[in-house]
C-alpha positions in Angstrom: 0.0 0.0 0.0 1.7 3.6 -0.8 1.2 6.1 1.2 0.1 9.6 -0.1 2.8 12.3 1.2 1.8 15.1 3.0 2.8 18.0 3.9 3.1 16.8 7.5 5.8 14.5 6.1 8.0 17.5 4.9 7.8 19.6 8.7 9.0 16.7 10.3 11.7 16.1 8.3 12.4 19.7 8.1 12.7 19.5 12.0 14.7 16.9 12.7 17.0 17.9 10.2 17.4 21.1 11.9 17.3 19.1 15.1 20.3 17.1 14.9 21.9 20.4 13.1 21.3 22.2 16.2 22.5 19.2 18.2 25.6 19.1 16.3 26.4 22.3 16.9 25.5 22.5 20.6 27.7 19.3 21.2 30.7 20.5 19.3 30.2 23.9 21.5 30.0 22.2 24.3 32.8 19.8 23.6 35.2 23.0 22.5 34.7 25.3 26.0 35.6 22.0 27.6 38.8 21.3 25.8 39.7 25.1 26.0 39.4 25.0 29.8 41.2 22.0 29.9 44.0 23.2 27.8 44.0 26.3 30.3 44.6 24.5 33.3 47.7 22.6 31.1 45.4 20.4 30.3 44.5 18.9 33.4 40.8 18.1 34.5 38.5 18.9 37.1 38.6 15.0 38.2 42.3 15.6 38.4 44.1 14.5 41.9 47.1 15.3 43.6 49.2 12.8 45.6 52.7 13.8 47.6 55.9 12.0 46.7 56.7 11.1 49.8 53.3 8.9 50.2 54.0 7.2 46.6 57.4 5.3 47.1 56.0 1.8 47.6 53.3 2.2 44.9 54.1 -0.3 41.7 52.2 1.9 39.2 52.9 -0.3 36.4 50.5 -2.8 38.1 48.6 -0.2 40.0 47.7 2.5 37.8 44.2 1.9 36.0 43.9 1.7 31.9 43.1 5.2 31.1 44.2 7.0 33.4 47.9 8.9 33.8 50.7 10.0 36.5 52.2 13.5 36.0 55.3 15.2 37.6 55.7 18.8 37.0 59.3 19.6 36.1 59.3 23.1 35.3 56.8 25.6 34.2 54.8 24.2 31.2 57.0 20.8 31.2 55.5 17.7 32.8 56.6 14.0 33.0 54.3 11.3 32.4 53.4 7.8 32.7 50.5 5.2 32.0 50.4 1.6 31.1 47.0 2.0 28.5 45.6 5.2 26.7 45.8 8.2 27.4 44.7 11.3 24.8 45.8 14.3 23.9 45.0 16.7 21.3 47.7 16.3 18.7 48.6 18.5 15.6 50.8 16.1 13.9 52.8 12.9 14.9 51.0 10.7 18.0 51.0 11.0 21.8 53.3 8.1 23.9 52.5 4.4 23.8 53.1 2.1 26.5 55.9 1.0 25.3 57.9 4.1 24.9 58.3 4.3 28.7 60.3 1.2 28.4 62.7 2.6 25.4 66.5 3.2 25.8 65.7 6.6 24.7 63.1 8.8 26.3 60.6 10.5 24.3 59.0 13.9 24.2 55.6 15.0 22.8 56.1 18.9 22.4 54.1 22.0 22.0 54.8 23.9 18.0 56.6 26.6 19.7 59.0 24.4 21.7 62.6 24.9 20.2 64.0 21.6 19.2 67.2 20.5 17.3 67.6 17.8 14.1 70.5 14.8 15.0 72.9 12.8 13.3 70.2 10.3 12.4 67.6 13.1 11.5 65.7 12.8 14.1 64.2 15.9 16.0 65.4 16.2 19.8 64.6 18.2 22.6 66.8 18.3 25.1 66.1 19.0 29.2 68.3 19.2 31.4 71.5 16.4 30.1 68.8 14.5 28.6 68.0 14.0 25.0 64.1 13.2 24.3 63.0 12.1 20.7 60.1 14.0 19.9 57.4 11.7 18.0 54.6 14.2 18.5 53.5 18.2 18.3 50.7 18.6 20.7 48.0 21.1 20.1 45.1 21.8 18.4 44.1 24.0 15.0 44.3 27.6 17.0 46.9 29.1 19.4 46.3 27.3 22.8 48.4 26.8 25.7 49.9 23.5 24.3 52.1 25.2 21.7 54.5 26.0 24.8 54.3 22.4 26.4 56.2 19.9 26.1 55.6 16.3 28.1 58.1 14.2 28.6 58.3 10.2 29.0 58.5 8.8 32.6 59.7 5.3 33.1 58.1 3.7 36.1 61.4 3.0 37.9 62.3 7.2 38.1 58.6 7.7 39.9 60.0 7.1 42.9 63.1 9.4 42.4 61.2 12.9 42.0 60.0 15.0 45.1 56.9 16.9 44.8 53.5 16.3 43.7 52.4 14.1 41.5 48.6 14.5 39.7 46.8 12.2 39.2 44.5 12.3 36.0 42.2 10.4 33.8 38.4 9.1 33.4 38.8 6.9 36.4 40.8 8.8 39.2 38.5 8.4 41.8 38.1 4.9 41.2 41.8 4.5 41.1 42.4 6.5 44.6 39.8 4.1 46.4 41.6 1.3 45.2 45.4 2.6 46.2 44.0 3.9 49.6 43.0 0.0 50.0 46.5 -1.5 49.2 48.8 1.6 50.8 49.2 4.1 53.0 47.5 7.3 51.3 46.5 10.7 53.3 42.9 10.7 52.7 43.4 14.8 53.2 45.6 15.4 50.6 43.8 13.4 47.7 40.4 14.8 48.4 41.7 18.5 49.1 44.6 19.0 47.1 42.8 18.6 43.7 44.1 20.6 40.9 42.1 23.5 41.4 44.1 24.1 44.5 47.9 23.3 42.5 46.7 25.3 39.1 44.2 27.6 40.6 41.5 26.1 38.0 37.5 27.4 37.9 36.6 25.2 35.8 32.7 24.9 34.5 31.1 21.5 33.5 29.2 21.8 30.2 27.6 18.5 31.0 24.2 19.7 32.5 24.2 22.7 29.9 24.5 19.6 27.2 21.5 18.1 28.4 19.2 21.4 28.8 19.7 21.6 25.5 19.1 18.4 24.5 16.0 18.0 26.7 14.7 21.4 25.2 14.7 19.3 21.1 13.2 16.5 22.9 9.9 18.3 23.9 10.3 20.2 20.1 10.2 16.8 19.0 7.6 15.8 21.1 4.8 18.4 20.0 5.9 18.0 16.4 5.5 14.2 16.7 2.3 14.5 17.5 1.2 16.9 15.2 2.5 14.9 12.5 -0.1 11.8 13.8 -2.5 14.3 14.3 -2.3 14.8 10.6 -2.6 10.8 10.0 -5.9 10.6 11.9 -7.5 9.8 8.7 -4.7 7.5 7.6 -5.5 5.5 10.3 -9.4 5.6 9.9 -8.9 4.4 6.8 -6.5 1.4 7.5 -8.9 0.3 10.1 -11.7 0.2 7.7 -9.5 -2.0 5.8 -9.2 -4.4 8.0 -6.0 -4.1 9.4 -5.0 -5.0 13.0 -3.8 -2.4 15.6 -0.1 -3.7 15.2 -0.3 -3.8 11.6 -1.5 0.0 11.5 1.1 0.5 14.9 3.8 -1.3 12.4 3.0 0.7 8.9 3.0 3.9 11.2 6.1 3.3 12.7 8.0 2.9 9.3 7.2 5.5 8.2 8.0 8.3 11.0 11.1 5.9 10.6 12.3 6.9 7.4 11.8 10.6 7.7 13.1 10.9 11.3 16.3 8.7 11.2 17.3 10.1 7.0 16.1 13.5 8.2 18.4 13.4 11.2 21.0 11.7 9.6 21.4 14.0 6.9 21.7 16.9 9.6 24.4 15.0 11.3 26.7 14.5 7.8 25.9 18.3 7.1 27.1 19.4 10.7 30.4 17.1 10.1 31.3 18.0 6.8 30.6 21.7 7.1 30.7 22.6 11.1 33.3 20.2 12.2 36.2 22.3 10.6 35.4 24.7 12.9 36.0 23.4 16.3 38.7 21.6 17.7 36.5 19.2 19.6 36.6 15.7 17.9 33.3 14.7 16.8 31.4 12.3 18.4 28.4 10.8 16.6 27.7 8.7 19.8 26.0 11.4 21.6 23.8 12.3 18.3 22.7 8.7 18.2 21.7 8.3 22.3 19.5 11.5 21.3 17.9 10.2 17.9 17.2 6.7 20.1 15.7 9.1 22.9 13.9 11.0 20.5 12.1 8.5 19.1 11.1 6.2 21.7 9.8 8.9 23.9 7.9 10.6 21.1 6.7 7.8 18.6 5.3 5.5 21.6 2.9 8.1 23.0 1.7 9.8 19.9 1.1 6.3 18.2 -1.1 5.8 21.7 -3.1 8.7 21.7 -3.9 8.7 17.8 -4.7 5.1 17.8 -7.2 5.9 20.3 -8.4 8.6 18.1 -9.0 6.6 15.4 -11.0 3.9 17.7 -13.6 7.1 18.8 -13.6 8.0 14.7 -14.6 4.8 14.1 -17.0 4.7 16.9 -18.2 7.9 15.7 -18.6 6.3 12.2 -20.4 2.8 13.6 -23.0 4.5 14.8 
């Protein structure tokens, strides 16, 4: 059976087109004021913890530090060491950020901002030097506009020199706190210094989550979605009527209905998303992330199909009601 367009059909793609545009754009926003504050705090979280050297000795990090997360040492102003056994990003112009293995290699690397001076050696391979010690650089951290990075330079930190340095040490990653909890358990850790020394103390950070911003917005093109969702099945009242005269069940109807709002929603919203990365992702920093445009799609259509698709198909049982007698 075809279904005759209407004009219904073209406001609701028309929406969520402009939808996921405006979600695109919102998310890329958000994601950029994050990684600027970030990068203005050296690029150090909010999650961020400090720990003294003195209370680290005994710690075997290469066991003990979780997958994600990493152990800095600041050096000297804008130079930090660093170490982790599993991923760890940063924003990178050209060349990569450290690998596990390269705390392990006979020569140290460096990832470097694009302002750090460097030198070429024998072998033609760019150096910087700190200190007596030669670091190959394999990376140039930063991002596509002048940032803090450009003058920072991180340097490799094999496990065995943790336990040399005297200072503080930050800890930093997606699972700090979850990787404190689980030192405190197996060592000796002032409970003090991890929960009040955070980095807003050490860096004198103020930094602003964008999360709950994110979701304002998000909820805000939910309840767009919403009305025009059921304005578009208030428009397919007499669809309905119709398919019900014909015989066909309430899950058949339910089913051909559901298609439908299918295929202009998702193409709608997926065309939106391809325009936002081809045209507005040049524009930010902020990687894209087409995760967070997908949760809200899935969101979007399960809390706006189910109850519009309720309320019409009760329409259409007092139309026909109406029409019986």
């Amino acid at each position: 059976m075809k279904i005759r367009k209407k004009s219904s059909d073209a406001i609701i793609a028309i929406v969520y087109f402009l939808t996921s545009l405006a979600i695109s754009m919102a998310s890329f926003s958000a994601g950029e004021l994050e990684l600027i504050q970030r990068i203005s705090n050296s690029y150090f979280s909010d999650s961020a913890m400090s720990i003294e050297s003195s209370e680290i000795a005994s710690i075997d990090f290469s066991k003990d530090l979780l997958s994600g997360n990493a152990l800095f040492f600041k050096e000297a102003y804008g130079i930090y060491s660093v170490y982790f056994t599993g991923h760890f990003y940063m924003p990178m112009t050209s060349g990569r950020f450290f690998m596990p293995d390269d705390f392990e290699d006979s020569l140290p690397k460096a990832v470097v901002g694009k302002d750090i001076p460097t030198h070429t050696s024998s072998d033609g391979k760019s150096i910087f030097t700190y200190g007596t010690t030669d670091y190959e650089v394999i990376g140039i951290a930063g991002i596509n506009k002048s940032s803090r990075l450009d003058n920072s330079v991180y340097l490799s930190m094999p496990p065995q020199a943790i336990g040399t340095k005297t200072g503080v040490f930050i800890l930093d990653g997606p699972k700090v706190r979850k990787n404190i909890n689980m030192l405190k358990e197996k060592y000796y850790l002032s409970s003090n210094k991890l929960e009040n020394l955070g980095i807003q103390r050490i860096f004198e950070s103020h930094g602003t989550s964008f999360q709950g911003l994110f979701k304002a917005i998000g909820l805000i093109f939910l309840i767009s979605i919403l009305a025009i969702t059921s304005y578009w099945f208030l428009q397919k009242r007499k669809l309905v009527l119709i398919l019900k005269l014909c015989g066909l069940t309430r899950l058949k109807i339910l089913g051909i209905l559901c298609m439908e709002y299918a295929h202009y929603a998702l193409s709608s919203f997926a065309a939106g998303t391809v325009f936002a990365y081809l045209f507005i992702s040049p524009l930010f920093s902020y990687p894209f992330d087409i995760t967070n445009h997908l949760t809200y799609l899935s969101a979007g259509m399960v809390f706006c199909l189910v109850p519009a698709l309720i309320l019409n198909l009760r329409w259409a049982n007092q139309s026909m009601g109406r029409y019986q007698r």
